[in-house]
PDB file of N, CA, C and O in Angstrom, chain B, residues numbered from 101:
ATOM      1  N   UNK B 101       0.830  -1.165   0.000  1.00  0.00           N
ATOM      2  CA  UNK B 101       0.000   0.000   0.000  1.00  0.00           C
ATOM      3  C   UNK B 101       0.886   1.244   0.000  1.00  0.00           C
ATOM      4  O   UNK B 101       1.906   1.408   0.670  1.00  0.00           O
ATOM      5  N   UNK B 102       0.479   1.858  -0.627  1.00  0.00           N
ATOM      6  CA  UNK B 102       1.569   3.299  -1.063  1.00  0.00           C
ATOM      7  C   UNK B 102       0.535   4.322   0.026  1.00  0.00           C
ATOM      8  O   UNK B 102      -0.690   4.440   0.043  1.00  0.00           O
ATOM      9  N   UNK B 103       1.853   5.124   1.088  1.00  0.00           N
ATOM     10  CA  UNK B 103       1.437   6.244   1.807  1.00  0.00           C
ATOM     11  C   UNK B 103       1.609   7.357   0.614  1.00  0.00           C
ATOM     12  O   UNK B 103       2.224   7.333  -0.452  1.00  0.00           O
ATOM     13  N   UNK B 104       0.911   8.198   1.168  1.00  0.00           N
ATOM     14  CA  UNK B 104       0.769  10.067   0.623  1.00  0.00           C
ATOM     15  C   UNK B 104       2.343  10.044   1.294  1.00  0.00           C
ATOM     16  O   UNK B 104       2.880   9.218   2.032  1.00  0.00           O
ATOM     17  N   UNK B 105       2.886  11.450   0.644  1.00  0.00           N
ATOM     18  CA  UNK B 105       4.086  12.005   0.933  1.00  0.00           C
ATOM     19  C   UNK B 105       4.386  12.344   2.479  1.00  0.00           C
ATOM     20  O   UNK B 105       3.241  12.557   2.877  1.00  0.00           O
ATOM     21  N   UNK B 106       5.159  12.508   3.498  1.00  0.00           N
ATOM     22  CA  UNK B 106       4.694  12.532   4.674  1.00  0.00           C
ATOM     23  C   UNK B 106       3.916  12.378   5.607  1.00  0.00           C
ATOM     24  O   UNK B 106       3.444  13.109   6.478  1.00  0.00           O
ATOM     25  N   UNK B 107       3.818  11.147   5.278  1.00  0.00           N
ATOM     26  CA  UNK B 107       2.500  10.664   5.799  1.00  0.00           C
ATOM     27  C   UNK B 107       2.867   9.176   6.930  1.00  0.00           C
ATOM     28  O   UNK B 107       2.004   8.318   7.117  1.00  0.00           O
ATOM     29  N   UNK B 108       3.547   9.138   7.249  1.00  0.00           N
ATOM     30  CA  UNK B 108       4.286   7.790   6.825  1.00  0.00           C
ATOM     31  C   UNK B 108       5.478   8.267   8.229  1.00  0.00           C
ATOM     32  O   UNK B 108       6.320   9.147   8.051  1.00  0.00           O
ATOM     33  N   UNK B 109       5.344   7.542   9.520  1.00  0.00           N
ATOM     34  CA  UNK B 109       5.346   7.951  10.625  1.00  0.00           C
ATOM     35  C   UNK B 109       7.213   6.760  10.766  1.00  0.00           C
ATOM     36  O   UNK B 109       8.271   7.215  11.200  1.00  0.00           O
ATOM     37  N   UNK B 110       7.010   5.362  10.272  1.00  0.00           N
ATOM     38  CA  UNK B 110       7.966   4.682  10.250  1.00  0.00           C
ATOM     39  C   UNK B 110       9.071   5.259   9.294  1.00  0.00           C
ATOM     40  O   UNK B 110      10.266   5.181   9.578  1.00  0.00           O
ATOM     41  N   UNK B 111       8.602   5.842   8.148  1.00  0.00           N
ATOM     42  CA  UNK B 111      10.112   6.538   7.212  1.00  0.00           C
ATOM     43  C   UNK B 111      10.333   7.998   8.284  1.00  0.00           C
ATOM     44  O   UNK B 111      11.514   8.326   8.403  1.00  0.00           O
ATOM     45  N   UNK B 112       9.596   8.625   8.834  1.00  0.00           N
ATOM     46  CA  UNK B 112      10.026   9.449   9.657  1.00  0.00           C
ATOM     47  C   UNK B 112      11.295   9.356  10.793  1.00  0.00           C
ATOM     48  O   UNK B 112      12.303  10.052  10.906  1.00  0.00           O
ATOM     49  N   UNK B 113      10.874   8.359  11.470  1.00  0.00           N
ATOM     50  CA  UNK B 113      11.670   7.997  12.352  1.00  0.00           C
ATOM     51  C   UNK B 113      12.901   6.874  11.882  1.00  0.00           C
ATOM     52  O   UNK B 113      13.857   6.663  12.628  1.00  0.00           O
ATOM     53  N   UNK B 114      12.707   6.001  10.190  1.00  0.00           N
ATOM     54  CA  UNK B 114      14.337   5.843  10.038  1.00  0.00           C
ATOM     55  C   UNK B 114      14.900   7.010   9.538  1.00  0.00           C
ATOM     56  O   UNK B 114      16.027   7.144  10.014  1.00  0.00           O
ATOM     57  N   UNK B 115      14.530   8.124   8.604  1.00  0.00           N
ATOM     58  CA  UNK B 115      15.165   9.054   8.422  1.00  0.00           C
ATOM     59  C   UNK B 115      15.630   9.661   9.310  1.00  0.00           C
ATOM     60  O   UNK B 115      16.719  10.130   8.979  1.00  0.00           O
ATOM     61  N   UNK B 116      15.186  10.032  10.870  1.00  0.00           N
ATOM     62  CA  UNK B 116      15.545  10.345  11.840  1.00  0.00           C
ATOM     63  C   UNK B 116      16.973   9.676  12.121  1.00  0.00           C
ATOM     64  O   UNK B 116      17.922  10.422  12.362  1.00  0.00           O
ATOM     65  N   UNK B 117      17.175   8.077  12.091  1.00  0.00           N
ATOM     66  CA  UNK B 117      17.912   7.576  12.801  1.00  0.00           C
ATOM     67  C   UNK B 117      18.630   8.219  11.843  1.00  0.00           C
ATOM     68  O   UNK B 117      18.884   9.366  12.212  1.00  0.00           O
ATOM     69  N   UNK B 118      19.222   7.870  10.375  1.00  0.00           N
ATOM     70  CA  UNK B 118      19.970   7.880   9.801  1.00  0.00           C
ATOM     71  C   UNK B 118      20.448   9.362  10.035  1.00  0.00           C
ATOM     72  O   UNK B 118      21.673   9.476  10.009  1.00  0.00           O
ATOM     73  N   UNK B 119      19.756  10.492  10.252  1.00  0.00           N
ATOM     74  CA  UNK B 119      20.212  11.652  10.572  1.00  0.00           C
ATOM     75  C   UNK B 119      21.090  11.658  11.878  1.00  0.00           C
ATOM     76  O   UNK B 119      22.227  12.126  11.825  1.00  0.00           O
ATOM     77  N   UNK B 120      20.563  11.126  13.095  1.00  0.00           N
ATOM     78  CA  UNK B 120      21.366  11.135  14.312  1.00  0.00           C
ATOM     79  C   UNK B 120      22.861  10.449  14.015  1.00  0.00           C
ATOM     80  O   UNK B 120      23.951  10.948  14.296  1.00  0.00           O
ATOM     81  N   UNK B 121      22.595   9.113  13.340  1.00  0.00           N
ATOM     82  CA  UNK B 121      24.380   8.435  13.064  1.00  0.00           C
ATOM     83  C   UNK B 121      25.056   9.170  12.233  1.00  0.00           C
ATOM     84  O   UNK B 121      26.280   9.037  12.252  1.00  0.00           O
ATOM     85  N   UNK B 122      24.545   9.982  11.440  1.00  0.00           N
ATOM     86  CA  UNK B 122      24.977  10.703  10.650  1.00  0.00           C
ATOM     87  C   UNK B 122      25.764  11.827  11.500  1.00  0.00           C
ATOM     88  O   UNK B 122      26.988  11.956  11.451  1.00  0.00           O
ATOM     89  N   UNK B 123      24.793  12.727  12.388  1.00  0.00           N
ATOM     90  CA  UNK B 123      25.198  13.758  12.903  1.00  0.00           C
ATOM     91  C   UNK B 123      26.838  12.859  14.303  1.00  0.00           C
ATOM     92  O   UNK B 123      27.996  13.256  14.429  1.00  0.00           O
ATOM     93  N   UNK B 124      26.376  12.078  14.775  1.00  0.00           N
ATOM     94  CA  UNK B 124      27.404  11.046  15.662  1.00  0.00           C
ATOM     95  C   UNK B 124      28.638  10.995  14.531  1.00  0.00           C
ATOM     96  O   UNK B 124      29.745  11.249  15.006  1.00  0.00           O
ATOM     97  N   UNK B 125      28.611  10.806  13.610  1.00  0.00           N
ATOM     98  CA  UNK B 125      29.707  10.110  13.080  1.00  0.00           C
ATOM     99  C   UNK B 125      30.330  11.545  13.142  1.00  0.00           C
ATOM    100  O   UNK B 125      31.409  11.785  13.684  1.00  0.00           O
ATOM    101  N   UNK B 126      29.428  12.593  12.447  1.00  0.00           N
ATOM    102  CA  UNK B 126      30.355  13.996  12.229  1.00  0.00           C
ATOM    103  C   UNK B 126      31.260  14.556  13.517  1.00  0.00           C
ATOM    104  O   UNK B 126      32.453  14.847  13.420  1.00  0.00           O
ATOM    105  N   UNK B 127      30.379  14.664  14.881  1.00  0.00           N
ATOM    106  CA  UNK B 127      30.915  14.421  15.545  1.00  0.00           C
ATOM    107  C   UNK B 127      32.467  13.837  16.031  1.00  0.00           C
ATOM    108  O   UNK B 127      33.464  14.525  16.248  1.00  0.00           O
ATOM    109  N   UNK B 128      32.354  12.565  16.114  1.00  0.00           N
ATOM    110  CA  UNK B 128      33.533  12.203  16.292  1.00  0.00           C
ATOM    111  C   UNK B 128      34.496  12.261  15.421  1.00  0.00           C
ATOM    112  O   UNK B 128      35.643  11.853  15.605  1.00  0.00           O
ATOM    113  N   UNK B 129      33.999  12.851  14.286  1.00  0.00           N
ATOM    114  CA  UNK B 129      35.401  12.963  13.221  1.00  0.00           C
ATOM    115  C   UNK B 129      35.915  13.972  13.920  1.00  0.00           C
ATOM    116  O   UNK B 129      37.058  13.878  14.368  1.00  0.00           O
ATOM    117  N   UNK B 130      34.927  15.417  14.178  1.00  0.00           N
ATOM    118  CA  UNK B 130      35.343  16.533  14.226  1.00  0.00           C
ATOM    119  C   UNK B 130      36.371  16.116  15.568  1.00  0.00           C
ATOM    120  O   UNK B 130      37.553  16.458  15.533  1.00  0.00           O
ATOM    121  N   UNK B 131      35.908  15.481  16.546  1.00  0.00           N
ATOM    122  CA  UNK B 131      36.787  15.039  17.824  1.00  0.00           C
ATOM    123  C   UNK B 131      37.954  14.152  17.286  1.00  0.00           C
ATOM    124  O   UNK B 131      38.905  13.844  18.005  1.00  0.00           O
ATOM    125  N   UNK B 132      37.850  13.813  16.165  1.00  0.00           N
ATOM    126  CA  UNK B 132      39.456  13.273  15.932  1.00  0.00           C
ATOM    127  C   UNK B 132      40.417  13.960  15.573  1.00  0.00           C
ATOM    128  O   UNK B 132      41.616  13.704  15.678  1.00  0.00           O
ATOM    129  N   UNK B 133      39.602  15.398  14.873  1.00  0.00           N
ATOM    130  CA  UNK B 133      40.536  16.234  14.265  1.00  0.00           C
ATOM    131  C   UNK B 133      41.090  17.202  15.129  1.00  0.00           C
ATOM    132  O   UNK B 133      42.261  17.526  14.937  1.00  0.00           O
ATOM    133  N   UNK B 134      40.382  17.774  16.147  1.00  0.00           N
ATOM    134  CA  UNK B 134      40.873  17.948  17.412  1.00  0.00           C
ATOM    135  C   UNK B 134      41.981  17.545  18.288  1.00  0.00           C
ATOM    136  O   UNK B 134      42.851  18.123  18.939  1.00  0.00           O
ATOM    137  N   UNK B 135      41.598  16.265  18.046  1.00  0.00           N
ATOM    138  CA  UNK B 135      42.907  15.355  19.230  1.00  0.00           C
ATOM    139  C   UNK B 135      44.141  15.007  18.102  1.00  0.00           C
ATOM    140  O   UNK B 135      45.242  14.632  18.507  1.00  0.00           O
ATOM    141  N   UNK B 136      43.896  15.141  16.880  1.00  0.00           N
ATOM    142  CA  UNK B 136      45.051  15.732  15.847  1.00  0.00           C
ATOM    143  C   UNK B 136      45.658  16.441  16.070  1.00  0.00           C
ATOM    144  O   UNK B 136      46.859  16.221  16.225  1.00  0.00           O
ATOM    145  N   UNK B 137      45.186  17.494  16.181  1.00  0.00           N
ATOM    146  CA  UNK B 137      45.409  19.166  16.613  1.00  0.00           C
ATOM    147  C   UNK B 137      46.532  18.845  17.828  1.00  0.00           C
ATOM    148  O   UNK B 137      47.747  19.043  17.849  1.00  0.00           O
ATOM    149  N   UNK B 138      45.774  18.364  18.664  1.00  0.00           N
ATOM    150  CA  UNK B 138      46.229  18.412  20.453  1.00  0.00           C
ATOM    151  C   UNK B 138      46.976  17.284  20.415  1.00  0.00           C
ATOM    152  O   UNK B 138      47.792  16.980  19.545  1.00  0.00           O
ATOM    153  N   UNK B 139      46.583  16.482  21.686  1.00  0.00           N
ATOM    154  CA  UNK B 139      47.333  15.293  21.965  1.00  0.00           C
ATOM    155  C   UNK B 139      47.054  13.625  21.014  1.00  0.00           C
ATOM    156  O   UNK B 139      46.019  13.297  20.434  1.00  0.00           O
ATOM    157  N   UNK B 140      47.965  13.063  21.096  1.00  0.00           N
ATOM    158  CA  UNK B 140      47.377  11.868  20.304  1.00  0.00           C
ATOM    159  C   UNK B 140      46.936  11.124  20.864  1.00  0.00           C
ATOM    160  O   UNK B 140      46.505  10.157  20.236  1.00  0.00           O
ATOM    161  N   UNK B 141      46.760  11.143  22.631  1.00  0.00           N
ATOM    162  CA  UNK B 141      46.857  10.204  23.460  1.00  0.00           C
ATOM    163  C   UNK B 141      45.062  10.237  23.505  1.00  0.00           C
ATOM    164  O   UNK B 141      44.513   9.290  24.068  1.00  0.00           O
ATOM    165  N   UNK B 142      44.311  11.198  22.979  1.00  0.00           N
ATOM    166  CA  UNK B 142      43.063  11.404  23.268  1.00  0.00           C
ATOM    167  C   UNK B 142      42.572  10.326  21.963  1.00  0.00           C
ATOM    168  O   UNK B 142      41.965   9.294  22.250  1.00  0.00           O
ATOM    169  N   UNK B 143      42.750  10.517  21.161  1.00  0.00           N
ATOM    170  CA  UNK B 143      42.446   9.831  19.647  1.00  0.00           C
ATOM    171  C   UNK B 143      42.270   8.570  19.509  1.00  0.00           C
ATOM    172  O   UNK B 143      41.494   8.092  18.681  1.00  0.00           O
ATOM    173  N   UNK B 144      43.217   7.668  20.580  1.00  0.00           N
ATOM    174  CA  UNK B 144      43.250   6.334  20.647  1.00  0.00           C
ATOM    175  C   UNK B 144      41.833   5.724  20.342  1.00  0.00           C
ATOM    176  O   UNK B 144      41.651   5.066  19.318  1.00  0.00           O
ATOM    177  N   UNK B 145      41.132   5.889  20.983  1.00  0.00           N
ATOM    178  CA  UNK B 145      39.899   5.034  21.109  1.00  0.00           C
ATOM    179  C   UNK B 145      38.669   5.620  19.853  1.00  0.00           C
ATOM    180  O   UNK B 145      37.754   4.941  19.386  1.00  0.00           O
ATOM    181  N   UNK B 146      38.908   6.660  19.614  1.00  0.00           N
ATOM    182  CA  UNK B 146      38.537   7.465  18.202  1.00  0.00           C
ATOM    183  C   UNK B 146      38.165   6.477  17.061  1.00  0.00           C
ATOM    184  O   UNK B 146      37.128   6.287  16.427  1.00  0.00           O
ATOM    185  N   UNK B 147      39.280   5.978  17.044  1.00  0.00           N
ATOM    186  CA  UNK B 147      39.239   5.002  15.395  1.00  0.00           C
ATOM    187  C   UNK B 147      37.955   3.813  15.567  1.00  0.00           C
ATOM    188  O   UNK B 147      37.038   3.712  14.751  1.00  0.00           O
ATOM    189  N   UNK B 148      38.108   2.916  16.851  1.00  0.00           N
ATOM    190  CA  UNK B 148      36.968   2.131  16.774  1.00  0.00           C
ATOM    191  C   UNK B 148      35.311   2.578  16.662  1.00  0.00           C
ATOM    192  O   UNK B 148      34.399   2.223  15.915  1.00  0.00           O
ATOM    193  N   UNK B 149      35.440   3.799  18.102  1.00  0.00           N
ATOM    194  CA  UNK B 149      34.162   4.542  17.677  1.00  0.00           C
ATOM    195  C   UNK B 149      33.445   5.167  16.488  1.00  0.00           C
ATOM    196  O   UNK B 149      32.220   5.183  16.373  1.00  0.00           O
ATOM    197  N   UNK B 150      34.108   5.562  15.816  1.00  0.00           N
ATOM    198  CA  UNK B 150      34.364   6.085  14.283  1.00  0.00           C
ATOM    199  C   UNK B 150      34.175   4.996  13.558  1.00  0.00           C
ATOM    200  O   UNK B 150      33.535   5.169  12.521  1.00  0.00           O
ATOM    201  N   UNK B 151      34.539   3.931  13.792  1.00  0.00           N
ATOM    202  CA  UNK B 151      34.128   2.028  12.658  1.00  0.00           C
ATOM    203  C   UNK B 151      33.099   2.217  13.140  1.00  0.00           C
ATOM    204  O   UNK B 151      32.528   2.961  12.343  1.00  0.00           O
ATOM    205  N   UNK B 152      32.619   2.076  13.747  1.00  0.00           N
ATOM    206  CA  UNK B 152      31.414   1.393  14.661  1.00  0.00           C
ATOM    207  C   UNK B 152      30.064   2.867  14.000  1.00  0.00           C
ATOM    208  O   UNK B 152      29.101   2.757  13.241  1.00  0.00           O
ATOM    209  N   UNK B 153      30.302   3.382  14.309  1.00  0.00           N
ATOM    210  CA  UNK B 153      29.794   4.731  13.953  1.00  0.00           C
ATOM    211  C   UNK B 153      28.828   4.684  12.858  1.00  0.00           C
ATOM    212  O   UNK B 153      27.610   4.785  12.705  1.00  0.00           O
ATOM    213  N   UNK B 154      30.280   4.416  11.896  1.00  0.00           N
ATOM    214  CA  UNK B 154      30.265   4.839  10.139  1.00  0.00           C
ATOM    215  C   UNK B 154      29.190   3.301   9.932  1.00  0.00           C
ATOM    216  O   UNK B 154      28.350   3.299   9.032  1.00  0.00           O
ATOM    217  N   UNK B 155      29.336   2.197  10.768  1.00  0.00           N
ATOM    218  CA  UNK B 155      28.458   1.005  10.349  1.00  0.00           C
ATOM    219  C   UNK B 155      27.305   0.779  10.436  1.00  0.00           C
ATOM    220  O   UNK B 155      26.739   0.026   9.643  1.00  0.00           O
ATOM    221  N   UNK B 156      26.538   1.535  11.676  1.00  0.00           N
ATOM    222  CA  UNK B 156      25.184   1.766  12.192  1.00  0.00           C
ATOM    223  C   UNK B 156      24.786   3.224  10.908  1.00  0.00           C
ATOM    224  O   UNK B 156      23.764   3.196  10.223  1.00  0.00           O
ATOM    225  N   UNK B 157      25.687   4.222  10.838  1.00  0.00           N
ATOM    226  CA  UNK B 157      25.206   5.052   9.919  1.00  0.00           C
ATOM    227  C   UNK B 157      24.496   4.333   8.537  1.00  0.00           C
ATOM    228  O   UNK B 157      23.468   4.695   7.967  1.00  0.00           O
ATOM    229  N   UNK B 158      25.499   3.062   8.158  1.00  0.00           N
ATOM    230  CA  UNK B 158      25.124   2.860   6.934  1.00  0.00           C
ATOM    231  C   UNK B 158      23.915   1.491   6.918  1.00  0.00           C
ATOM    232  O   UNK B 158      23.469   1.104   5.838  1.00  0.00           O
ATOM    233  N   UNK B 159      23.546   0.952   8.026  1.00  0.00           N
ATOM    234  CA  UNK B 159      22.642   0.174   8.217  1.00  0.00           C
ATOM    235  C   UNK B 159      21.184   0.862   8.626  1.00  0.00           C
ATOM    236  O   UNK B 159      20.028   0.502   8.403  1.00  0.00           O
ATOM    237  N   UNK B 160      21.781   2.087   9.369  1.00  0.00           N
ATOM    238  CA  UNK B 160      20.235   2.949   9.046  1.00  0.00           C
ATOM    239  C   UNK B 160      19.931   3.774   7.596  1.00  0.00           C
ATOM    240  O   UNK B 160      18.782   4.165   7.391  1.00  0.00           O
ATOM    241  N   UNK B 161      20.931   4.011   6.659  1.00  0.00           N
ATOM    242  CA  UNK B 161      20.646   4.249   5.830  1.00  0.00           C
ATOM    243  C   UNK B 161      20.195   2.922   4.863  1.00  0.00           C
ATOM    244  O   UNK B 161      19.519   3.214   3.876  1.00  0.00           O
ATOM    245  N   UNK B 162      20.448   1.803   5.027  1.00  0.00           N
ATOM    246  CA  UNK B 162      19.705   0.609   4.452  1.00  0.00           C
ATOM    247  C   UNK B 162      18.458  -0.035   4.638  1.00  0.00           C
ATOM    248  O   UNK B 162      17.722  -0.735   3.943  1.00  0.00           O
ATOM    249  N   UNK B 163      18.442   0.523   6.062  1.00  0.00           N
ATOM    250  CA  UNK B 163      17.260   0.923   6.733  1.00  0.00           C
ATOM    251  C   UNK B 163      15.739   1.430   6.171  1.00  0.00           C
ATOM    252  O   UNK B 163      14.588   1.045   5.967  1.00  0.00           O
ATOM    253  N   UNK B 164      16.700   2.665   6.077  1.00  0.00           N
ATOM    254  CA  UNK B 164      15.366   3.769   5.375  1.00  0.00           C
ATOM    255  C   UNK B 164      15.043   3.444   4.008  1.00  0.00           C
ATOM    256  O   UNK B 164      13.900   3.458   3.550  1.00  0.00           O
ATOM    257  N   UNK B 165      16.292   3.096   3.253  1.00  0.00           N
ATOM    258  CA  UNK B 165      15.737   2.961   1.680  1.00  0.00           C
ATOM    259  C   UNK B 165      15.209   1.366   1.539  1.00  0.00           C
ATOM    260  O   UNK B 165      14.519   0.856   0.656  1.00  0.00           O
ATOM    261  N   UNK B 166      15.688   0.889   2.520  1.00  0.00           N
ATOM    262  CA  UNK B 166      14.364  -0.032   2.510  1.00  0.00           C
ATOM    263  C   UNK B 166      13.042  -0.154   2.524  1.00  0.00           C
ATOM    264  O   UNK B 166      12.414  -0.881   1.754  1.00  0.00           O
ATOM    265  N   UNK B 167      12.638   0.433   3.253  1.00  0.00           N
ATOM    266  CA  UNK B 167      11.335   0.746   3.848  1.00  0.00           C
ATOM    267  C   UNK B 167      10.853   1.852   2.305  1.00  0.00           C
ATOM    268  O   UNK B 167       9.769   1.649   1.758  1.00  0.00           O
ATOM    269  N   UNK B 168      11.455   2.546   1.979  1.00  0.00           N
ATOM    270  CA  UNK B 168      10.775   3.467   0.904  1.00  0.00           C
ATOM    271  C   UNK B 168      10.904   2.567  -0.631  1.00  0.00           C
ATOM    272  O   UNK B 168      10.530   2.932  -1.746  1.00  0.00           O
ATOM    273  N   UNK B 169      11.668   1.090  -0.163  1.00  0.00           N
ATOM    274  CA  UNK B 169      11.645   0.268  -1.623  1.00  0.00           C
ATOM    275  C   UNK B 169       9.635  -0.450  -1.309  1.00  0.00           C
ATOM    276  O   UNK B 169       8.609  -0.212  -1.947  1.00  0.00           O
ATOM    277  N   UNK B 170       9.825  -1.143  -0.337  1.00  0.00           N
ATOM    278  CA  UNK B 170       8.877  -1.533   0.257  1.00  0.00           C
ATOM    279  C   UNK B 170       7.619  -1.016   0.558  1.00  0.00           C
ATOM    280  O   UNK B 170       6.614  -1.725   0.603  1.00  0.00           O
ATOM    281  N   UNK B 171       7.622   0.142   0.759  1.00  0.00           N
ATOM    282  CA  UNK B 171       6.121   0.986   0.996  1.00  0.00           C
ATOM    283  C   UNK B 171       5.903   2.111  -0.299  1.00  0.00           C
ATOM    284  O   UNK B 171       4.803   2.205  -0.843  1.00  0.00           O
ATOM    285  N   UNK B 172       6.862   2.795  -0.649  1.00  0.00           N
ATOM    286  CA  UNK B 172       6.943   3.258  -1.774  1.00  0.00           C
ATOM    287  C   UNK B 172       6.255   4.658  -0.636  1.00  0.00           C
ATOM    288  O   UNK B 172       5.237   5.293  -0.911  1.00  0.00           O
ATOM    289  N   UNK B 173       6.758   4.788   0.106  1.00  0.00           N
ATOM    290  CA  UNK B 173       5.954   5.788   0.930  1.00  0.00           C
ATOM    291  C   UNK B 173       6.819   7.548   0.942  1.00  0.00           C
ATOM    292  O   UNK B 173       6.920   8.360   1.861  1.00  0.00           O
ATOM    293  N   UNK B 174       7.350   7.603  -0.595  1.00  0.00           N
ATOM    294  CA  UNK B 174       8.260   8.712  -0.740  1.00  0.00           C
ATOM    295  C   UNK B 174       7.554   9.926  -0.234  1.00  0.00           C
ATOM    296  O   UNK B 174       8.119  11.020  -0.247  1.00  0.00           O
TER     297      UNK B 174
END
């Protein structure tokens, strides 16, 4: 069943997610580039959070265009 354009409460909230991992990932880049800047001793743990990050980013973005293959609820 095809939703109307915003209408459609589940693509709301994966677009949401994919926005938050999105905004997280930017985040910690910007905090890597920082501890670039500064010490290196801060950065250490950076790189995994940053994998981990970038992987949930791209599973909520598989997420969402799922759901808009599936409902067609553009």
């Amino acid at each position: 069943m095809t939703e109307p354009t915003g209408n459609c409460p589940e693509r709301e909230g994966l677009l949401q997610q994919w926005t938050d991992c999105s905004a997280r990932v930017a985040r910690l880049l910007s905090g890597q580039l920082a501890a670039m800047k500064g010490t290196a001793s801060r950065s250490a743990g950076l790189d995994d959070q940053i994998r981990l990050a970038r992987a949930e980013e791209v599973e909520a973005c598989r997420s969402y265009y799922a759901h808009l293959n599936a409902h067609e609820c553009v």
